[in-house]
C-alpha positions in Angstrom: -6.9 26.9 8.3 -4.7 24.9 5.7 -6.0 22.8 3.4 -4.5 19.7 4.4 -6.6 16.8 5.0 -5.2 15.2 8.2 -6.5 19.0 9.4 -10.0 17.9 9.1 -9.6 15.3 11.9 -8.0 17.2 14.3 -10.9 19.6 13.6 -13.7 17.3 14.3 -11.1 16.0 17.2 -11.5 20.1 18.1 -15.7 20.6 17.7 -16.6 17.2 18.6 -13.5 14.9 21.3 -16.2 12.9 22.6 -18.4 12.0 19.6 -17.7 8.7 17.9 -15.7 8.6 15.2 -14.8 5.2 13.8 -16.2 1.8 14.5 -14.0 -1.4 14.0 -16.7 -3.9 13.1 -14.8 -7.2 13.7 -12.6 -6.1 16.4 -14.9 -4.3 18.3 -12.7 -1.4 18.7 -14.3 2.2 18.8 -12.7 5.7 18.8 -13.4 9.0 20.0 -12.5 11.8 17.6 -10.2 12.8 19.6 -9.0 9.2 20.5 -8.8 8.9 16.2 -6.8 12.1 16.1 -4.2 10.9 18.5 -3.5 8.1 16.9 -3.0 9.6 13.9 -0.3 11.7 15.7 1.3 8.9 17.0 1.6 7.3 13.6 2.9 10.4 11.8 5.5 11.3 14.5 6.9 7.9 14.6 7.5 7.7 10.5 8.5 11.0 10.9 11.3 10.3 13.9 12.4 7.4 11.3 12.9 10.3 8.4 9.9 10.0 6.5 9.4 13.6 5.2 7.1 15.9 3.2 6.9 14.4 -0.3 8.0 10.6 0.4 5.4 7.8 -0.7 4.2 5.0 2.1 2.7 2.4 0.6 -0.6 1.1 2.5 -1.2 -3.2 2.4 -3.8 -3.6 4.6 -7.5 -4.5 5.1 -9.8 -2.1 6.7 -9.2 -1.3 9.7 -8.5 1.7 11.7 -4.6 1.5 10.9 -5.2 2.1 7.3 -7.8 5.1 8.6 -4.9 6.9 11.1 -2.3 6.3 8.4 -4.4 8.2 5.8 -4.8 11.2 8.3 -1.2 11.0 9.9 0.4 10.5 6.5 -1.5 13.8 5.2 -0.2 15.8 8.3 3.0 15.3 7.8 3.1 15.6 4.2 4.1 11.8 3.3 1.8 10.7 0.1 0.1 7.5 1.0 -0.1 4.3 -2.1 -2.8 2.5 -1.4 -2.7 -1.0 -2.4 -4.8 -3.5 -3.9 -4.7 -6.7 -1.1 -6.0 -8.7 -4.2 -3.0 -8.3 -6.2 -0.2 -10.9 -6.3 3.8 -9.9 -5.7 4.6 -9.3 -9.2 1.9 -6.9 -9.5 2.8 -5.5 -5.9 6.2 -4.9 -6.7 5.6 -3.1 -10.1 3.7 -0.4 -7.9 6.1 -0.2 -5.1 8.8 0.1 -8.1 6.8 2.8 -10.1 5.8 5.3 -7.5 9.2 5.3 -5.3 7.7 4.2 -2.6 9.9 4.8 0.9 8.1 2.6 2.7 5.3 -0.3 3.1 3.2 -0.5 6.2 1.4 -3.8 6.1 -1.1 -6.0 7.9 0.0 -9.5 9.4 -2.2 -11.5 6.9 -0.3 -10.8 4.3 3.3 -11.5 5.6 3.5 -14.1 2.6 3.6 -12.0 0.0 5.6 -9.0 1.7 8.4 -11.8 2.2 8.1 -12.3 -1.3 8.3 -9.1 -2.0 11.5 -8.3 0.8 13.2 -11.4 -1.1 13.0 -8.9 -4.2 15.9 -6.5 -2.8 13.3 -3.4 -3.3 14.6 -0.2 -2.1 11.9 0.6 0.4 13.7 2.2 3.9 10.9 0.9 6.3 8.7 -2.2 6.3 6.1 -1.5 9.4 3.7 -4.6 10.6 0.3 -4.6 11.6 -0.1 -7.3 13.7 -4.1 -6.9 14.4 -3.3 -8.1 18.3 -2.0 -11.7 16.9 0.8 -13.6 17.8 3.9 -13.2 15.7 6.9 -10.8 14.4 8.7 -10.3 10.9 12.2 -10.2 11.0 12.8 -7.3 8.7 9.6 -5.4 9.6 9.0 -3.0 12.4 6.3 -3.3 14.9 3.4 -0.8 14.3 1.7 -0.6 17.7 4.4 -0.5 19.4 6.2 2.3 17.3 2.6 4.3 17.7 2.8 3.6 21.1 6.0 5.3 21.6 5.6 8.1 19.7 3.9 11.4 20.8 0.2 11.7 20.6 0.9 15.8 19.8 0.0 17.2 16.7 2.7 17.0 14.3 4.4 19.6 12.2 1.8 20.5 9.8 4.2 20.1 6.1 2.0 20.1 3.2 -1.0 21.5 2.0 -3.1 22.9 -1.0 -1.6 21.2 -4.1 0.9 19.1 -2.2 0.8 15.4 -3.1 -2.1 13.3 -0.9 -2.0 10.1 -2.4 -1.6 8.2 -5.6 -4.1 5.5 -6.0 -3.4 3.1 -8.8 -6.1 1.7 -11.3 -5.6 -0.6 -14.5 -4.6 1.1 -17.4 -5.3 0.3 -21.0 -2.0 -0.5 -22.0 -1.9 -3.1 -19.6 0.2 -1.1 -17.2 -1.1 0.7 -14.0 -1.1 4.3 -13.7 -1.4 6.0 -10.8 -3.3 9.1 -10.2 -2.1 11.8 -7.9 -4.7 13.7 -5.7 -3.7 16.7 -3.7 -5.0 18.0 -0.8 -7.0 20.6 -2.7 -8.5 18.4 -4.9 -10.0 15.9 -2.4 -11.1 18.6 -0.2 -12.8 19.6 -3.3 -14.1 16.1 -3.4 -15.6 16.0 0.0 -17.2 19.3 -0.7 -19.0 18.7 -4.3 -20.2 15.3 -2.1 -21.5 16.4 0.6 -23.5 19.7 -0.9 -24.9 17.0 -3.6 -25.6 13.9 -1.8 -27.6 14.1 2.0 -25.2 13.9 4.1 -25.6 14.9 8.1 -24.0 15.6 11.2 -24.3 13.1 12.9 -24.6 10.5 10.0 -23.7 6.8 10.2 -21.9 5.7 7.1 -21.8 2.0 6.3 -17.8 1.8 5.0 -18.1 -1.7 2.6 -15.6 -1.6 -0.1 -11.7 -1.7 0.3 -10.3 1.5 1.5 -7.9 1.1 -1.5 -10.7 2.0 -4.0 -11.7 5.9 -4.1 -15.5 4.7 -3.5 -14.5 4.4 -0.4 -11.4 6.6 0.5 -13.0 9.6 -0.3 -16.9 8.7 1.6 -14.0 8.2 4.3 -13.2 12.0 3.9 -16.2 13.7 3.2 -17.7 11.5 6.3 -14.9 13.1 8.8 -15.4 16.6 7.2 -19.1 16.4 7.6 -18.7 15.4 10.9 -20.5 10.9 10.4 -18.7 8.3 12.1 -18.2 5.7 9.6 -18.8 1.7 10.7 -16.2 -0.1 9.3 -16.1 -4.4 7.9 -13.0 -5.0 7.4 -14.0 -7.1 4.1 -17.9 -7.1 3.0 -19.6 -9.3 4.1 -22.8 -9.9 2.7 -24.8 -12.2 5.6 -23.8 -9.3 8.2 -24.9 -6.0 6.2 -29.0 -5.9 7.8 -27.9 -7.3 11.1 -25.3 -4.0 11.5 -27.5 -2.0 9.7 -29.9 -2.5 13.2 -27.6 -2.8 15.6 -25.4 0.3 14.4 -28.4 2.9 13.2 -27.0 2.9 9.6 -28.2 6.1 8.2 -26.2 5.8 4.6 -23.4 4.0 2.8 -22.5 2.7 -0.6 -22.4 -1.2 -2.2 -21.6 -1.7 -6.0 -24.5 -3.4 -7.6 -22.5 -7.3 -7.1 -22.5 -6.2 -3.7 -26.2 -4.8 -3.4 -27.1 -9.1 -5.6 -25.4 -10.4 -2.6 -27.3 -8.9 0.3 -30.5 -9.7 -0.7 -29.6 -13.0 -1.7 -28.4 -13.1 2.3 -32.1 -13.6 2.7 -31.7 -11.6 6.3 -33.5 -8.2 5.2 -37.1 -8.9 6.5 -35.7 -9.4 10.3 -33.8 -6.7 10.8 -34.5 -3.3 11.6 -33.5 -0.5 8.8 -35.8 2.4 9.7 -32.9 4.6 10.2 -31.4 3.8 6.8 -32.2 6.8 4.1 -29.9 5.7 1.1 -27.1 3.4 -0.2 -25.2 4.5 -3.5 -24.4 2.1 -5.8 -21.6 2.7 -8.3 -18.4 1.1 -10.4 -21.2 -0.4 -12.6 -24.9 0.7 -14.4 -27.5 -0.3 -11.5 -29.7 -3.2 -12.9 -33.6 -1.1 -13.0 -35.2 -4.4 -11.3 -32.3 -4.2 -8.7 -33.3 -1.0 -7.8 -37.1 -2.0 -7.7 -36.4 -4.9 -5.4 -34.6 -2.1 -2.9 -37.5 0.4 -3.6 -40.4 -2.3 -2.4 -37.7 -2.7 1.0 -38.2 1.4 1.4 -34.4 1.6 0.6 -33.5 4.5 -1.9 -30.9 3.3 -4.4 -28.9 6.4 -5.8 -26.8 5.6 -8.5 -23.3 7.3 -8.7 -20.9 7.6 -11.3 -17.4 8.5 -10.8 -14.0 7.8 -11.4 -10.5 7.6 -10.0 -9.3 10.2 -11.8 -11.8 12.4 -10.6 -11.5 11.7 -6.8 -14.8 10.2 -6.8 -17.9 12.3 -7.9 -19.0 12.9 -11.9 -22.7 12.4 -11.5 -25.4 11.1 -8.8 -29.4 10.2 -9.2 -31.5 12.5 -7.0 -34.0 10.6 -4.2 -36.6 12.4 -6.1 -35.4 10.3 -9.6 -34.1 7.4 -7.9 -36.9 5.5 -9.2 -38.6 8.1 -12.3 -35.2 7.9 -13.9 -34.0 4.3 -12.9 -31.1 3.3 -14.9 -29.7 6.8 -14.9 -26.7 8.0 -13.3 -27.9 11.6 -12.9 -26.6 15.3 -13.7 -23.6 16.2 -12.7 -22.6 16.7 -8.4 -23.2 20.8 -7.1 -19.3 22.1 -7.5 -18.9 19.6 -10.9 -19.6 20.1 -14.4 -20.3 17.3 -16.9 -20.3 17.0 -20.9 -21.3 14.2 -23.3 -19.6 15.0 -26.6 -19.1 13.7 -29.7 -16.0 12.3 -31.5 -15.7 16.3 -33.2 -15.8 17.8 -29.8 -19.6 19.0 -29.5 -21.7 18.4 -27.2 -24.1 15.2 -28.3 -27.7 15.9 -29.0 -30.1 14.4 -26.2 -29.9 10.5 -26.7 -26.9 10.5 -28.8 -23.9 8.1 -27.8 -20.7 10.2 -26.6 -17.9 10.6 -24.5 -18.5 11.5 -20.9 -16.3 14.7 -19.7 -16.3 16.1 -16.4 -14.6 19.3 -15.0 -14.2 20.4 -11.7 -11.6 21.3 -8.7 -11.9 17.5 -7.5 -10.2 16.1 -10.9 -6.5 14.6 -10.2 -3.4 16.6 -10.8 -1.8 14.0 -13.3 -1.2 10.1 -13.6 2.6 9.5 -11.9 4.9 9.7 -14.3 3.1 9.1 -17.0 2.9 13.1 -19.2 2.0 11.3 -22.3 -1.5 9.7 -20.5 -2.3 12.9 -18.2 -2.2 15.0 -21.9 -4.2 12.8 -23.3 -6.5 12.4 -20.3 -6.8 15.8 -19.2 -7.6 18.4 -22.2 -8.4 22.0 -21.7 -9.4 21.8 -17.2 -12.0 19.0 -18.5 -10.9 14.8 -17.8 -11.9 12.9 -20.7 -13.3 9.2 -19.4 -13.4 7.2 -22.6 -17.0 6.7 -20.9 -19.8 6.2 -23.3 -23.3 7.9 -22.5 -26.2 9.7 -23.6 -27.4 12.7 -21.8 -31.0 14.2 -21.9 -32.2 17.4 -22.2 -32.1 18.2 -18.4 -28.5 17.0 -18.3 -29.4 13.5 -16.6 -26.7 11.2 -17.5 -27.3 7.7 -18.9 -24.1 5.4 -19.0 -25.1 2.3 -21.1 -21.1 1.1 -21.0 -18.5 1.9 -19.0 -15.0 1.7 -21.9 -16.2 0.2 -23.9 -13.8 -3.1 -23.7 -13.6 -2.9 -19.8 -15.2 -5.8 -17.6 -16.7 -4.4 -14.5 -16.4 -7.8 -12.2 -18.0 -7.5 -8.8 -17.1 -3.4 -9.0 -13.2 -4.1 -9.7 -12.3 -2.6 -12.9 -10.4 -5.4 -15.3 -8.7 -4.1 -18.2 -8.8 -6.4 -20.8 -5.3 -5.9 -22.0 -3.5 -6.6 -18.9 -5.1 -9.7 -19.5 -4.3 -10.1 -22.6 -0.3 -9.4 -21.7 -0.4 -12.3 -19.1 -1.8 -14.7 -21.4 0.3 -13.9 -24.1 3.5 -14.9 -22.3 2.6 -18.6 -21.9 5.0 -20.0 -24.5 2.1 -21.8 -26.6 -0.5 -18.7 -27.2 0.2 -17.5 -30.3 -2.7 -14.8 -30.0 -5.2 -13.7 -27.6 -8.0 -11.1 -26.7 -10.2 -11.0 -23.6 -13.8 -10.2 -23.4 -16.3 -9.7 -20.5 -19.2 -12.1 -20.0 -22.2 -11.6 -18.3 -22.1 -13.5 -14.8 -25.1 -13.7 -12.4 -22.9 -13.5 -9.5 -20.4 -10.8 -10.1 -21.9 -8.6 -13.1 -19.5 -9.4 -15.1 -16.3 -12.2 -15.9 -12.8 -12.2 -17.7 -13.6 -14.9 -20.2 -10.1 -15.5 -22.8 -9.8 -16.4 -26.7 -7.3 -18.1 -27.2 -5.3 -19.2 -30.3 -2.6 -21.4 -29.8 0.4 -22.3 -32.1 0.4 -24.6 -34.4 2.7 -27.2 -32.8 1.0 -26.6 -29.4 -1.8 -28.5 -28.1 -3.2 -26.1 -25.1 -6.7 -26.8 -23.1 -8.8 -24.3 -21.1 -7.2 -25.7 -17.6 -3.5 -25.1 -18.7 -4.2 -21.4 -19.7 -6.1 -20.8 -16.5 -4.0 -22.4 -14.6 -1.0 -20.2 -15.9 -2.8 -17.0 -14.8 -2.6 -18.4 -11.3 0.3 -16.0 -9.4 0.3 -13.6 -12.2 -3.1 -11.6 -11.9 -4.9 -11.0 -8.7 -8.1 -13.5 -8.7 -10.7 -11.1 -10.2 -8.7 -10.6 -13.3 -8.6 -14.1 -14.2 -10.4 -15.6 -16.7 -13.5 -17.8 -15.5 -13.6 -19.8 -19.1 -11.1 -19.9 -22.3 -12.4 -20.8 -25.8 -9.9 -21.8 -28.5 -10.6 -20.9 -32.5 -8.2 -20.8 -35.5 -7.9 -16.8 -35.8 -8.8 -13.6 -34.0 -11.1 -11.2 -35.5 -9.1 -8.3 -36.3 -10.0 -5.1 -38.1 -6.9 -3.4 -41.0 -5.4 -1.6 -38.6 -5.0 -4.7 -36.6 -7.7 -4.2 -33.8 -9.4 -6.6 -32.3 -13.0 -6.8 -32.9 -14.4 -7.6 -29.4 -17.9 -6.7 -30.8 -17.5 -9.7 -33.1 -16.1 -12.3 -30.1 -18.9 -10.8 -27.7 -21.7 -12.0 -30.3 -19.9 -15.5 -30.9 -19.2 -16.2 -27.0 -22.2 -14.4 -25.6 -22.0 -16.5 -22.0 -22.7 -16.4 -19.5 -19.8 -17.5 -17.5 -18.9 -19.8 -15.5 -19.4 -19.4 -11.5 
């Protein structure tokens, strides 16, 4: 067998035609393996009659849902690499990604026909624009319609045209610089993925996998995988949705899934728990973000194991994941590394810290990504010797149990998205009265963390906090922004010009606004 991912599902479609596959919460739609499989063919044969070959990018705009699930499989088959993309983001940042990776063409749901006229109005040189319409009312103009293109086309398994370390997708995350890069996963390397997951973390036949985040993020693209490869149908919200999480949890036999710890604040403040069922519920990871030690408590005293994983884009998911067994002896820790993974802490010289000494964390494996797109000067630096250097900083003990006190150190982690500070920073910057400015994170009870913006204006410029927030409005998608601005004379800078955030963190300590 090949190692191409969209094989998988015509596997399971093979072992298992009749077992259940995929459940559309809000639609109530549910699918067969075999019923997933086909349409999965239909969509790959129909991009494929249009000229989509082996190689070409298809961008993905849509919520979860069970189009974005056969396009993942369908696209892999046929050897197209699938951009997923960010529904938070606005147009400008849309099109940058669209621009950057080549993209052929966008497939897109029906509630975000705004923006994808914006971004038609731009002239970019994408072949096909493909529309979701969820069963509503309503056409595009320029766009083709998806059911009825998959409708058309043959249900037959495609030609099979990539495989191994041919191109699966490139999912696109914040970069320092303020830019996004995307990193390229292959087939190979997410198979690799599903594996190191599934021998690590207890995962069954027969499973049923809770499926909160966005598809776009790799915390939940690749549970998506390893869930079809270890043959779990995966119940799908189309957005979280915090009041509804025990309720399906009893009504679907929830076995497992995975919440960021925003996510995990949010259920329990739902105040639902105690009348619903959730005997059949073993586990929920937790990632994007160090898991509060009460938070986990609190889950604990509801007989609900929190395991805490730690992972990356970059590395198609796994680094490191907490044990049941430690869940709650080594609260606050992240764990040793996944089975088929190995992980590092080292020092600024390259050694490997001492037990309870602050380093980087570095993690090799078959799963890592093949490069960022384009970008050979940020894969060198990334990816050194087979090992992916994070910019993490940890400690590790002296049974390789990981403890990740920050996550980059100038990164805000708000509600599990990832905000880099300096595309922040670069927004802000271009408002014709800033003459400096540097971003910080603030704590926030309700999302973890918050974008909060110091600001120095020009000397002939009188700015206030509601001009510079309002200025970020269109220009950065809504968790980037900046919940508060504070104005001073000067930004702390070190001689070689840095910013010292440590400095601004200790004058603005928070927390945030709401």
């Amino acid at each position: 067998m090949q190692e191409n991912l969209g094989l998988y599902l015509a596997k399971r479609a093979q072992l298992g035609p009749q077992r259940e596959a995929l459940v559309e919460l809000e639609r109530g739609r549910r699918f067969t393996n075999a019923e997933l499989n086909a349409r999965a063919n239909r969509i790959a044969n129909a991009l494929a009659e249009r000229g989509v070959a082996a190689g070409d990018r298809v961008a993905v705009l849509t919520m979860n849902g069970a189009e974005f699930v056969e396009s993942y499989f369908g696209l892999a088959k046929i050897g197209a690499v699938m951009v997923p993309l960010n529904w938070r983001l606005v147009a400008d940042e849309l099109a940058f990604i669209l621009e950057d990776s080549g993209s052929s063409a966008l497939l897109f749901d029906h509630e975000f026909d705004a923006v994808v006229g914006e971004l038609h109005g731009r002239g970019l040189a994408l072949d096909h624009w493909v529309r979701v319409s969820g069963g509503e009312s309503g056409t595009s103009e320029f766009a083709l319609d998806y059911d009825a293109i998959a409708e058309a086309a043959s249900p037959a398994e495609p030609e099979i045209r990539a495989a191994d370390e041919d191109l699966l997708f490139i999912m696109y995350t914040s970069g320092t610089t303020g830019l996004p890069k995307g990193a390229v996963h292959t087939h190979a390397s997410m198979a690799a993925s599903s594996v190191t997951m599934n021998m690590t973390a207890d995962m069954r036949y027969g499973d049923r996998y809770l499926q909160m985040l966005p598809l776009f993020h790799v915390g939940a693209l690749a549970p998506l995988t390893g869930s079809v490869h270890r043959g779990a149908t995966v119940v799908l919200m189309r957005a979280f949705d915090p009041s509804s999480v025990f309720p399906t949890i009893e009504r679907e036999r929830i076995t497992s899934g995975l919440a960021v710890p925003a996510m995990l604040r949010f259920m329990l403040a739902a105040d639902n728990h105690e009348k619903h069922d959730r005997s059949t519920l073993r586990w929920l990871m937790s990632g994007a973000a160090p898991v509060p030690v009460p938070l986990i408590e609190q889950y604990a005293a509801l007989g609900i194991e929190i395991h805490q994983v730690y992972g990356l884009t970059e590395t198609g998911g796994p680094a490191c994941l907490i044990s049941p067994e430690e869940a709650i002896a080594k609260a606050g820790s992240t764990g040793p590394a996944f089975f088929h993974t190995d992980v590092r802490v080292v020092r600024e010289d390259g050694h490997d810290a001492l037990p309870g000494e602050i380093g980087e964390v570095i993690i090799r494996g078959r799963h890592l990504m093949k490069e960022y797109w384009n970008r050979p000067e940020a894969t060198a630096e990334t990816l050194r010797d087979g090992w992916l250097h994070s910019g993490d900083l940890a400690t590790i003990d002296e049974e390789g149990v990981v403890y990740i006190p920050d996550r980059k150190k100038d990164m805000i982690i708000s509600g599990g998205e990832n905000v880099y500070p300096a595309e922040v920073e670069n927004a802000i910057s271009a408002h014709p009265g800033v003459a400096d400015v540097a971003v910080i994170g603030m704590p926030s009870a309700k999302w973890g963390e918050s974008a909060a913006a110091i600001v120095v204006a020009k000397p002939d410029r009188e700015l206030g906090e509601h001009e510079i927030l309002e200025f970020c409005q269109g220009k950065l998608a809504r968790y980037k922004q900046p919940r508060c601005v504070h104005f001073v004379d000067e930004i702390p800078r070190n001689p070689t010009g840095k910013i010292l955030k440590r400095i601004l963190r200790e004058q603005f300590p928070g927390p945030a606004p709401e």
